[in-house]
VOPAGU-2260 file (C-alpha; in pm, 1 decimal, decimal comma):
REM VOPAGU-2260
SITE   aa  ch    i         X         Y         Z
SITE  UNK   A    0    1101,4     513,2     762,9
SITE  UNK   A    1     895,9     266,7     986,6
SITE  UNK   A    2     682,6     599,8    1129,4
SITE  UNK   A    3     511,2     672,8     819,8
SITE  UNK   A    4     356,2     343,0     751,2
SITE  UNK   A    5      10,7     321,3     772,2
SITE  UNK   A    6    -203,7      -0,4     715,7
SITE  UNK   A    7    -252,0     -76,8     325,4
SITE  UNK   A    8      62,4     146,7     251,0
SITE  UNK   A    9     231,8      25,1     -25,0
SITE  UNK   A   10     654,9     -13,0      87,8
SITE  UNK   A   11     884,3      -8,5    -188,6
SITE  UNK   A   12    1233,2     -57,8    -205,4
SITE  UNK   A   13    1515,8     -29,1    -467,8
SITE  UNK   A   14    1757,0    -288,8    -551,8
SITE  UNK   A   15    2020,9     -13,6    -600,1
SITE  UNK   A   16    1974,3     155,1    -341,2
SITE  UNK   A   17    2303,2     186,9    -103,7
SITE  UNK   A   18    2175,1      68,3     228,3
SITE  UNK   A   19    1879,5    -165,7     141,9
SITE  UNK   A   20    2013,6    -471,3     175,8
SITE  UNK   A   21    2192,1    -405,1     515,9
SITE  UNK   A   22    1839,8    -235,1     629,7
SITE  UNK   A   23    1544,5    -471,1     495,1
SITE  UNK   A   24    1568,2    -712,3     789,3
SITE  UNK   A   25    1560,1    -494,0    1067,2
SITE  UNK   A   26    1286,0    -261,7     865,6
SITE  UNK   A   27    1099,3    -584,6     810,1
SITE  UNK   A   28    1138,4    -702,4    1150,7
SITE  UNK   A   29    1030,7    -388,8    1295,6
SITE  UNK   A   30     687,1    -374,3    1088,1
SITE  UNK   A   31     616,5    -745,3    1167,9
SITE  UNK   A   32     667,4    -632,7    1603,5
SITE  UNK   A   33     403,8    -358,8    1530,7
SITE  UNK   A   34     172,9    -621,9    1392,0
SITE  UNK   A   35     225,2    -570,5     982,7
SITE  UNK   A   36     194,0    -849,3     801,0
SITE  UNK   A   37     323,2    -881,4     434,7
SITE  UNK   A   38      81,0    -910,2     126,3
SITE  UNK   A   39     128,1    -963,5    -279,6
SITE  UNK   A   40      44,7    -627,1    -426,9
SITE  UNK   A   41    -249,8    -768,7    -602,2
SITE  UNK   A   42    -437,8    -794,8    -282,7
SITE  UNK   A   43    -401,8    -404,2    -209,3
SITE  UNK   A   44    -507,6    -286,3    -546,6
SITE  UNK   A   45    -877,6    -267,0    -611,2
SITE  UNK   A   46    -957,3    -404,3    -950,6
SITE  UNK   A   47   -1195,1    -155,1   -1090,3
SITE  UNK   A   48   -1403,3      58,1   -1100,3
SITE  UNK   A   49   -1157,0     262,2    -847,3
SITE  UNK   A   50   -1109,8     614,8    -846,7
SITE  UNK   A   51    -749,3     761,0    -725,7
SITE  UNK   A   52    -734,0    1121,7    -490,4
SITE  UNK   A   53    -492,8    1374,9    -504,9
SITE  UNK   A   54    -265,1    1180,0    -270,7
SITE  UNK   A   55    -246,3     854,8    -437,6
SITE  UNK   A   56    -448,7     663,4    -263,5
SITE  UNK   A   57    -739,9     405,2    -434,4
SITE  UNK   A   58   -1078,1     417,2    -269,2
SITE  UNK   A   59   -1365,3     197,3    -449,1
SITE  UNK   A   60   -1572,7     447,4    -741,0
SITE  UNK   A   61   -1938,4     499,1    -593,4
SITE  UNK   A   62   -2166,8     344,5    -806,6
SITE  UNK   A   63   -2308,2     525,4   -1095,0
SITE  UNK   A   64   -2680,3     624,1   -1005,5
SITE  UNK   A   65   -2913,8     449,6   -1304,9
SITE  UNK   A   66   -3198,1     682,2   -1416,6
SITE  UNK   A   67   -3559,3     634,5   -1255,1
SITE  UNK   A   68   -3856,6     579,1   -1553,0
């Protein structure tokens, strides 16, 4: 799971899920070693404008151009 992070991926884990408890440390461990560090989702998601691409990912909207008189 650790090879497909990428910086400002977004990690999410289930409560329910059958092995996270037992795995969580070491993933978390392993992230931190590669020089991860942990942040609140609020600092990853742009507030708007934003636009989304066909993968998922947020990028910032390019301004709308204003009319020249």
């Amino acid at each position: 799971m650790t090879s497909k992070v990428a910086p400002g991926s977004i990690v999410l884990f289930h409560n329910a899920a059958l092995h996270t408890p037992e795995a969580l440390p070491a993933i978390l461990e392993t992230l931190l070693q590669e020089g991860y560090t942990f942040v609140p989702i609020s600092q990853l998601i742009l507030s708007q404008p934003y636009t989304i691409d066909h993968t998922g990912r947020q990028f910032a909207a390019s301004p709308t151009p204003q009319p020249t008189p």
